[in-house]
C-alpha positions as CSV (number, residue, x, y, z in Angstrom):
1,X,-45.3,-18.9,-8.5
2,X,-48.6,-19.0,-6.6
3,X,-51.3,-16.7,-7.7
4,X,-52.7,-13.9,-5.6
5,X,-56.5,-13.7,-5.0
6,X,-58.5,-10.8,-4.5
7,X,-58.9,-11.4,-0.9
8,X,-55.0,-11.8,-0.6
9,X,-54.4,-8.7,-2.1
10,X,-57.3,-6.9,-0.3
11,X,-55.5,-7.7,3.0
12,X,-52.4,-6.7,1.6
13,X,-53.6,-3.3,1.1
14,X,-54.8,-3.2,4.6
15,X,-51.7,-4.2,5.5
16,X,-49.9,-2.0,4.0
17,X,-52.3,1.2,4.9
18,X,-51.9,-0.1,8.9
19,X,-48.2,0.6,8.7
20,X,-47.9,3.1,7.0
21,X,-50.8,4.7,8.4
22,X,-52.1,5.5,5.4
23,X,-56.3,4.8,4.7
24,X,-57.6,2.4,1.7
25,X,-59.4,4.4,-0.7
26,X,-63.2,3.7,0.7
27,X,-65.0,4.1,-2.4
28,X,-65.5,0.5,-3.2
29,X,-66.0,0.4,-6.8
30,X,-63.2,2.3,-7.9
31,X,-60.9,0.3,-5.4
32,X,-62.3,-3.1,-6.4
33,X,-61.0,-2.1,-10.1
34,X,-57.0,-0.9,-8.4
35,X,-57.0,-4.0,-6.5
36,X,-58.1,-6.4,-9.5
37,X,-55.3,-4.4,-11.5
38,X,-52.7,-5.7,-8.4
39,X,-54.3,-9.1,-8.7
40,X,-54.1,-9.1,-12.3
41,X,-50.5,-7.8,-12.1
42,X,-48.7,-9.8,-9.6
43,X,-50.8,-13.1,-11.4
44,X,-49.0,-12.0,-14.6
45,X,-45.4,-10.6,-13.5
46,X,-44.8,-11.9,-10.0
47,X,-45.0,-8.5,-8.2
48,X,-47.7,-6.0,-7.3
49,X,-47.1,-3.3,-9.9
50,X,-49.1,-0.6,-9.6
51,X,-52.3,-1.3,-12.1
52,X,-51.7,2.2,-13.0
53,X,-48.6,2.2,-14.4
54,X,-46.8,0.0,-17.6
55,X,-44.1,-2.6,-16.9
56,X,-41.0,-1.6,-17.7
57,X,-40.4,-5.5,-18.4
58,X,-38.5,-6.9,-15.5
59,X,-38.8,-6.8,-11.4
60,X,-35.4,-4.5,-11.5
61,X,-36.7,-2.1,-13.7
62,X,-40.2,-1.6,-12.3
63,X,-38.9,-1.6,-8.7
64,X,-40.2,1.9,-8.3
65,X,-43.8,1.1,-9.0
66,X,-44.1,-2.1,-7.1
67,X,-47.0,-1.2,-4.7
68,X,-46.7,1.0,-2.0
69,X,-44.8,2.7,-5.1
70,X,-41.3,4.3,-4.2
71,X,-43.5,8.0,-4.9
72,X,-46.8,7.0,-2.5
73,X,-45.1,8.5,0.5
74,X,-44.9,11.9,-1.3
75,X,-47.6,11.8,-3.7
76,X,-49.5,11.4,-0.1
77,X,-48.0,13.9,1.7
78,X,-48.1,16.6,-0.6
79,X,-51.6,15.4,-2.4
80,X,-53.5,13.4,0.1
81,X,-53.2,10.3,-2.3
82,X,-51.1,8.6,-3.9
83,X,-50.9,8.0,-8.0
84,X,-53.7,5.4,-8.6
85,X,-55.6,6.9,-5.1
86,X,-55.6,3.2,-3.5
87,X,-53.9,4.9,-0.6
88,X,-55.0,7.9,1.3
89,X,-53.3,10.2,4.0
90,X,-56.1,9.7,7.2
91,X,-57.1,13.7,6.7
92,X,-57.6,13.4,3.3
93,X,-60.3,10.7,4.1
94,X,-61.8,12.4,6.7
95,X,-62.1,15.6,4.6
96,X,-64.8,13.4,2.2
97,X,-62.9,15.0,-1.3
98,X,-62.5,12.2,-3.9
99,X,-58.8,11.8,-5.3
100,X,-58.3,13.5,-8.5
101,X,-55.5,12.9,-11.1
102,X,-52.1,14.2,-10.0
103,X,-48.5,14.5,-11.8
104,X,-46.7,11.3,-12.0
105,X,-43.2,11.0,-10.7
106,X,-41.8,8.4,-12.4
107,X,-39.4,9.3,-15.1
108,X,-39.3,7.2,-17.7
């Protein structure tokens, strides 16, 4: 398996946000931590698993949390951000409020 940089995974994230049309979290030193988490992550299981979250041990079982998590499109929706706030809904980021902590989904 070839290891992920921190520029791959920053243009992942872009990549992901175009699509989705979602916005990357602009405050750069909290994002610079989620994104090393990814790097970290993927370097260490194969996958981007959200650096939020703990491994449930296998690609299967942590399919749900494998960034864009299966719960960003609703965390966003209903809270402007999703779970670790890497992702942002474009109002939220043009309102200027900072993501703050909201429920997890996942059921463990």
């Amino acid at each position: 398996m070839a290891e992920k940089t921190l520029e791959q995974t920053i243009r992942f994230a872009a990549m992901v946000a175009a699509k989705q049309g979602w916005v990357v979290n602009p405050e750069q030193d909290f994002i610079e931590t989620v994104l090393a988490g990814l790097v970290t992550n993927y370097n260490r299981h194969g996958y981007y698993l959200c650096p939020c979250r703990d491994s449930e041990g296998s690609r299967q079982l942590d399919a749900t949390v494998i960034c864009p998590c299966g719960y960003a499109r609703p965390d966003i929706e209903e809270f402007g951000h999703c779970f670790c706030a890497l992702f942002l809904s474009s109002a939220f980021a043009a309102s200027g409020r900072s993501p703050a902590g909201i429920p997890d989904r996942r059921v463990n």
